[in-house]
GUVEXFI-149431 format. One record per residue: residue number from 1; residue in three letters; y negated, z, x negated of N, C-alpha, C, O in turn. Coordinates in Angstrom, 2 decimals, padded with zeros to 5 digits. Each point is the difference from the previous one (the first is absolute). Example, Ala and Ser with C-alpha at 12.3 -4.5 7.8 and 13.67 -1.06 7.14 Angstrom:
GUVEXFI-149431
+------+------+---------+---------+---------+---------+---------+---------+---------+---------+---------+---------+---------+---------+
: semi : zanu :      nv :      nw :      nu :     cav :     caw :     cau :      cv :      cw :      cu :      ov :      ow :      ou :
+------+------+---------+---------+---------+---------+---------+---------+---------+---------+---------+---------+---------+---------+
:    1 :  ala :  005.69 :  007.80 : -013.19 : -001.19 :  000.00 :  000.89 : -001.20 :  000.00 : -000.90 :  000.02 :  000.66 : -001.04 :
:    2 :  ser : -001.07 : -001.38 :  001.39 : -001.19 :  000.06 : -000.82 : -001.09 :  000.73 :  000.77 : -001.11 :  000.17 : -000.51 :
+------+------+---------+---------+---------+---------+---------+---------+---------+---------+---------+---------+---------+---------+
***
This chain:
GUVEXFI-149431
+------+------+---------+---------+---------+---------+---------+---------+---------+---------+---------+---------+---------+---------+
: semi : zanu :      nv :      nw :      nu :     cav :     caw :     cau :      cv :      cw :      cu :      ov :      ow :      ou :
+------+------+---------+---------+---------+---------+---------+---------+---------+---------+---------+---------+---------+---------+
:    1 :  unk : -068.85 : -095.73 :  100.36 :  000.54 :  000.25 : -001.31 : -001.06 : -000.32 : -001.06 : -000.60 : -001.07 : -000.03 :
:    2 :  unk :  000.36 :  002.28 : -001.00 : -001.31 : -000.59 : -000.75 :  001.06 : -000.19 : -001.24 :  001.03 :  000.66 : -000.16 :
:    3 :  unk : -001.39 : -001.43 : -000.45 :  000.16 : -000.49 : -001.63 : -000.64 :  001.16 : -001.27 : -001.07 :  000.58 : -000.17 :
:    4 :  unk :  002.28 : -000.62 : -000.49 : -000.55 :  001.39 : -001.04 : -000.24 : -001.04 : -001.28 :  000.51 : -001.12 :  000.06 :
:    5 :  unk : -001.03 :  001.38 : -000.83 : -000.40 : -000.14 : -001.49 :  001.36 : -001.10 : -000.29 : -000.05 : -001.23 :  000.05 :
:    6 :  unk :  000.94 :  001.85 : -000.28 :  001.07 : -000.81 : -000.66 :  000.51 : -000.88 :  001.03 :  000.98 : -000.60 : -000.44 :
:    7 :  unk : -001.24 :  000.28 :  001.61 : -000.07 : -001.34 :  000.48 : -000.34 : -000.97 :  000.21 :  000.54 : -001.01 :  000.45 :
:    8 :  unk : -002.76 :  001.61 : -001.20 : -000.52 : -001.39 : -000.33 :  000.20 : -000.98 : -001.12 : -000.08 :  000.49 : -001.13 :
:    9 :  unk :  000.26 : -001.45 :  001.18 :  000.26 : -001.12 : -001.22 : -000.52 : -000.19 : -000.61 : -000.80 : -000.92 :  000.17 :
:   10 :  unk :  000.82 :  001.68 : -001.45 : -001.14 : -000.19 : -001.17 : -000.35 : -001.48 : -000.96 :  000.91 : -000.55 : -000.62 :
:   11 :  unk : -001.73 :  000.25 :  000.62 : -000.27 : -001.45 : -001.00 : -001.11 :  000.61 : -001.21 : -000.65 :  001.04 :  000.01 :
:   12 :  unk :  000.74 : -002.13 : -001.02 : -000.78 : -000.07 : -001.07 : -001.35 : -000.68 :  000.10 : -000.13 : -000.94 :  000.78 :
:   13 :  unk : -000.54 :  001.21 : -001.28 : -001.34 : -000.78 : -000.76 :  000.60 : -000.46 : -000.88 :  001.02 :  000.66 : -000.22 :
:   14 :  unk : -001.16 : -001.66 : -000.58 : -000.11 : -001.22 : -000.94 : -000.90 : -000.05 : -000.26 : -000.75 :  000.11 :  000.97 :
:   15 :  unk :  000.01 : -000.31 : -002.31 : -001.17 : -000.32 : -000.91 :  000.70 : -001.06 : -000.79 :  001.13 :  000.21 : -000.46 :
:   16 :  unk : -001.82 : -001.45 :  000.27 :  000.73 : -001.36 : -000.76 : -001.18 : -000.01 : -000.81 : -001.13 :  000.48 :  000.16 :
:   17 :  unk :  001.84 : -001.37 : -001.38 : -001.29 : -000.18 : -001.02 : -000.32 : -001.34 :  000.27 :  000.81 : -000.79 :  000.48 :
:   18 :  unk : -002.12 :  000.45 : -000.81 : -000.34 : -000.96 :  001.11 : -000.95 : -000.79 : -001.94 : -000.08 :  000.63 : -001.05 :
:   19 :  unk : -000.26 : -001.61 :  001.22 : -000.54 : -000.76 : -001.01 : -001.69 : -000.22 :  000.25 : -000.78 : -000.66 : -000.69 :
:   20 :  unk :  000.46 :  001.58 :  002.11 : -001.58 : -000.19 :  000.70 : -000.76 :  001.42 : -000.63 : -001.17 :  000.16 : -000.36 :
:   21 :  unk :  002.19 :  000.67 :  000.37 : -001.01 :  001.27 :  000.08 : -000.14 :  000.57 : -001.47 :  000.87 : -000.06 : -000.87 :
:   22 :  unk : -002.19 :  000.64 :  000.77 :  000.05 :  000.54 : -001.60 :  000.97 :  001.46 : -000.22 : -000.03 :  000.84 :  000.89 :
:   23 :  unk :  000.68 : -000.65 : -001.85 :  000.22 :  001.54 : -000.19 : -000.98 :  001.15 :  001.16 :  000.19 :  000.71 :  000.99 :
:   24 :  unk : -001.28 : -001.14 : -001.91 : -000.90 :  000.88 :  000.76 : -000.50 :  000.62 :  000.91 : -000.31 :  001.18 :  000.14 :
:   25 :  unk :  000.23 : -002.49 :  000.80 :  000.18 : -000.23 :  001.52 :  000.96 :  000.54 :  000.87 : -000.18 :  000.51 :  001.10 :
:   26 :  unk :  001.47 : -000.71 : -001.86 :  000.97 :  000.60 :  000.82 : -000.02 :  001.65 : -000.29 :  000.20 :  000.68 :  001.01 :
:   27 :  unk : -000.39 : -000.05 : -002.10 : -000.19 :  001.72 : -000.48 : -000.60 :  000.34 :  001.20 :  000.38 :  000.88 :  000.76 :
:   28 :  unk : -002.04 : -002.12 : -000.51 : -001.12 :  001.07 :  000.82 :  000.90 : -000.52 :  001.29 :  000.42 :  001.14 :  000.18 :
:   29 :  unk :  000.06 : -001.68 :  000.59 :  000.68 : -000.03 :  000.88 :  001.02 :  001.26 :  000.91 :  000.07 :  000.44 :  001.15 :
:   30 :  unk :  000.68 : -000.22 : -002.66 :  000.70 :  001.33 :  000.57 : -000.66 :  001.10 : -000.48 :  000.44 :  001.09 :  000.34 :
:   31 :  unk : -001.38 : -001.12 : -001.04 : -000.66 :  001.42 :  000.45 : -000.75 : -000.15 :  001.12 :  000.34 :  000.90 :  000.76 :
:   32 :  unk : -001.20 : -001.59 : -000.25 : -000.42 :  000.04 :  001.06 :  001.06 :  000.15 :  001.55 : -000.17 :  000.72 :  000.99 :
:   33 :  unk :  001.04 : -001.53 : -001.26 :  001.11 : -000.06 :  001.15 :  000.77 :  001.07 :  000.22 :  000.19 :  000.56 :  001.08 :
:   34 :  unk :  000.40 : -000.21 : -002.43 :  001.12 :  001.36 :  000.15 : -001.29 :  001.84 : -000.39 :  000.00 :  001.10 :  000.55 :
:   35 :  unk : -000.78 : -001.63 : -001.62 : -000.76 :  000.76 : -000.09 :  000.67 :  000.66 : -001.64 : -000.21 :  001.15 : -000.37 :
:   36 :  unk :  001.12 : -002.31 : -000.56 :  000.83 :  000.79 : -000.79 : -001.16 :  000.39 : -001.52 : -001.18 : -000.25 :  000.27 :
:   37 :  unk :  001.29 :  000.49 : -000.92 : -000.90 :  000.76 : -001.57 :  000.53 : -001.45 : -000.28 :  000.91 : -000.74 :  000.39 :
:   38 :  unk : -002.03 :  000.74 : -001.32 : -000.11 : -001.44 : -000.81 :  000.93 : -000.20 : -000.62 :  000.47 : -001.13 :  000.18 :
:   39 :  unk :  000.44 :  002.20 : -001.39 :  001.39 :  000.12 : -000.07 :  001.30 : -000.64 :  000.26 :  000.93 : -000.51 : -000.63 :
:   40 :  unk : -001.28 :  000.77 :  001.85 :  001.04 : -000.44 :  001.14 :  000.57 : -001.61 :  000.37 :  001.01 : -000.68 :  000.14 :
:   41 :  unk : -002.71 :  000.68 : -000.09 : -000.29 : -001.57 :  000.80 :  000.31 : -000.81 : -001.54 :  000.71 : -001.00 :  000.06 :
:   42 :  unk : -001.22 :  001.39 : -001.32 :  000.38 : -000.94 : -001.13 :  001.63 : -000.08 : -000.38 :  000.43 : -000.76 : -000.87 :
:   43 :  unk :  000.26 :  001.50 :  001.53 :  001.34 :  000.66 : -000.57 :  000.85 : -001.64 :  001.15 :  000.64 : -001.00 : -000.35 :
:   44 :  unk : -001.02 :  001.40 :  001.42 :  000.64 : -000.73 :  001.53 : -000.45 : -001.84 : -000.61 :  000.84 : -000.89 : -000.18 :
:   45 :  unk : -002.21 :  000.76 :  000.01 : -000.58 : -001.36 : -000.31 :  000.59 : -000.80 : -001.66 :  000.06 : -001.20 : -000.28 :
:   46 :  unk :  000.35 :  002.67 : -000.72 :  000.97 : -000.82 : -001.00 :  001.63 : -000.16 :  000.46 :  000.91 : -000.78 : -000.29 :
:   47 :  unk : -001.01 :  001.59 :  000.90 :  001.59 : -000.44 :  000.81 :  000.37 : -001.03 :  000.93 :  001.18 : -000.34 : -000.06 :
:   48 :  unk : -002.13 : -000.41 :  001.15 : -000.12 : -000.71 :  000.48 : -000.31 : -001.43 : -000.60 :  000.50 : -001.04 :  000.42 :
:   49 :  unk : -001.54 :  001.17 : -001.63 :  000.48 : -001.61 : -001.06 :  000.77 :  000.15 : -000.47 :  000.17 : -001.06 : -000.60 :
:   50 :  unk :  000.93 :  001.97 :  000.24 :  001.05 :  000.30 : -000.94 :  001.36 : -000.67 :  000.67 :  000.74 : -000.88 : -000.45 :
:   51 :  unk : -000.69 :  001.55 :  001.56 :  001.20 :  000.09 :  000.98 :  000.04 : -001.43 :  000.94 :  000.89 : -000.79 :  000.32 :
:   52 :  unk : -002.31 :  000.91 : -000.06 : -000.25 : -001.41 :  000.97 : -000.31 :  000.63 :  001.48 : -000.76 : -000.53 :  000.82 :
:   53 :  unk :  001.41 :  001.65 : -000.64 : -000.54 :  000.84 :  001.22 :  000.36 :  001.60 : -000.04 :  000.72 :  000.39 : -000.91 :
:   54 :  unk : -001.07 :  000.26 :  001.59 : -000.32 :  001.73 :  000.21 :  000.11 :  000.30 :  001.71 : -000.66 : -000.43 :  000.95 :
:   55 :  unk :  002.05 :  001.57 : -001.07 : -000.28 :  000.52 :  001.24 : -001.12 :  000.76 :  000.78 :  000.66 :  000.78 :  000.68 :
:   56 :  unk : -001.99 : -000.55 : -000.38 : -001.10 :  000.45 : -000.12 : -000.06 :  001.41 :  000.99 : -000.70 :  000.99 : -000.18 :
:   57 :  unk :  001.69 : -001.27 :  001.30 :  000.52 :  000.95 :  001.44 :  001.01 : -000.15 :  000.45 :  000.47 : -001.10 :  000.27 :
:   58 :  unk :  000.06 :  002.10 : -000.11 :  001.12 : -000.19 :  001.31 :  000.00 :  000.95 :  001.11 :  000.11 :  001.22 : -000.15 :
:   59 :  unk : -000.24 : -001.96 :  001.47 : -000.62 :  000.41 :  001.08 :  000.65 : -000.88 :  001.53 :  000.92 : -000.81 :  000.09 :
:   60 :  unk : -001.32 :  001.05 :  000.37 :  000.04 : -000.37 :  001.71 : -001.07 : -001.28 : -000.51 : -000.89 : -000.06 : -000.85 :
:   61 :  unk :  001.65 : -001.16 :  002.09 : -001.13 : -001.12 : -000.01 : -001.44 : -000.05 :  000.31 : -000.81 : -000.69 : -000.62 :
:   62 :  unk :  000.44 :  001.77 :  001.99 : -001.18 :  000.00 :  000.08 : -000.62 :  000.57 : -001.09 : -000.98 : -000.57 : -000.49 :
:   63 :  unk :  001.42 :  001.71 : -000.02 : -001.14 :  000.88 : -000.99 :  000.53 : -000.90 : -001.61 :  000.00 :  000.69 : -001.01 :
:   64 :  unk :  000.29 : -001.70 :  000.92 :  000.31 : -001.00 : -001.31 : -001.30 : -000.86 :  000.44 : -001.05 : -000.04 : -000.65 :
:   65 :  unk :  001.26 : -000.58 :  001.74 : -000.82 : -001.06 :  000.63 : -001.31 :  000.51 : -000.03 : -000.79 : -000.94 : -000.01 :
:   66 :  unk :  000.13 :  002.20 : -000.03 : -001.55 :  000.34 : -000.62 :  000.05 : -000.06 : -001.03 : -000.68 : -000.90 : -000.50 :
:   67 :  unk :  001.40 :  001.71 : -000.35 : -000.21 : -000.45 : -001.71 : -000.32 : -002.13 : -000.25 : -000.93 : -000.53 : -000.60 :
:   68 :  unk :  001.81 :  000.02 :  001.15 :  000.18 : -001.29 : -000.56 : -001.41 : -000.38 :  000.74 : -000.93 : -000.32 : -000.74 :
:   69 :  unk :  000.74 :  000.34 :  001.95 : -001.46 : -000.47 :  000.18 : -001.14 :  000.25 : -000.62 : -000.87 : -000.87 :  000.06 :
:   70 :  unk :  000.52 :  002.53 : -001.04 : -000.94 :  000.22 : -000.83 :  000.53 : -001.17 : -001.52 : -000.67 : -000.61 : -000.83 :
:   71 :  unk :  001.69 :  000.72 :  001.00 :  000.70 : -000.82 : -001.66 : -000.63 : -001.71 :  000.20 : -000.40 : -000.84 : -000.80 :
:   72 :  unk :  000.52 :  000.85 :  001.77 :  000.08 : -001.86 :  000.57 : -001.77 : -000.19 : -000.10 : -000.46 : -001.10 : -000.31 :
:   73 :  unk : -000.40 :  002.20 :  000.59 : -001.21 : -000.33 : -000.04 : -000.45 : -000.30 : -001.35 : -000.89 : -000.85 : -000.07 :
:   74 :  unk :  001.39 :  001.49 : -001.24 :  000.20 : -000.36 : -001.19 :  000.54 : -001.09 : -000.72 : -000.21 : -000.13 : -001.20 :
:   75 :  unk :  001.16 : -000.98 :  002.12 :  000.67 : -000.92 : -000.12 :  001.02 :  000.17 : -001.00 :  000.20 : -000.81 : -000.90 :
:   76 :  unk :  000.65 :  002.19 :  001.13 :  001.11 :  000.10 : -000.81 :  001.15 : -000.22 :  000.77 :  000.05 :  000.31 :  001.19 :
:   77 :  unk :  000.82 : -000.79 : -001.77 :  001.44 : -000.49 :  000.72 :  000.61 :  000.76 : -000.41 :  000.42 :  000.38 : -001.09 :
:   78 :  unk : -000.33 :  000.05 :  002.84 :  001.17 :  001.26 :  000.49 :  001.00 : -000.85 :  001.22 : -000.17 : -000.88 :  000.84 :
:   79 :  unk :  001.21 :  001.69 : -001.29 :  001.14 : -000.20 :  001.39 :  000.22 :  001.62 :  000.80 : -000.31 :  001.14 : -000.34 :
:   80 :  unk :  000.74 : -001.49 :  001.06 :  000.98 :  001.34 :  000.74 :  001.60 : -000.75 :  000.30 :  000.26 : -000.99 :  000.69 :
:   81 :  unk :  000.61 :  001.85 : -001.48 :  001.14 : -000.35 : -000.12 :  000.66 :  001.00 :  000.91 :  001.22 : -000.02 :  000.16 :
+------+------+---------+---------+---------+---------+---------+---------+---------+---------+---------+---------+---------+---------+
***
């Protein structure tokens, strides 16, 4: 029996605002990580000091669990919820 799409269990990325990292740092982060326009990444990084956190993905654990390992090399605090 194979498993279709809507039976894998989707989780989130979490982006927390953290008191270590500059604005800055975190922008070049997700452009490098997700690959998003500078735009993007300033839009997600004022929402994340704003809010306190940002859903960043929602995905299957393994393919979350590469994003957060490129994120973690940056020392940004992520969860998978």
């Amino acid at each position: 029996m194979t498993m279709s799409k809507k039976d894998i269990k989707k989780k989130k990325l979490i982006l927390y605002d953290d008191e270590v990292n500059h604005v800055d740092d975190v922008i070049f982060a997700l452009i490098y990580v997700f690959g998003y326009l500078d735009m993007q990444a300033q839009q997600i990084a004022l929402l994340v000091h704003v809010k306190g956190s940002f859903c960043l993905k929602e995905d299957t654990v393994d393919e979350l669990n590469t994003y957060k390992q490129e994120l973690d090399k940056f020392n940004l605090k992520t969860k998978i919820k």
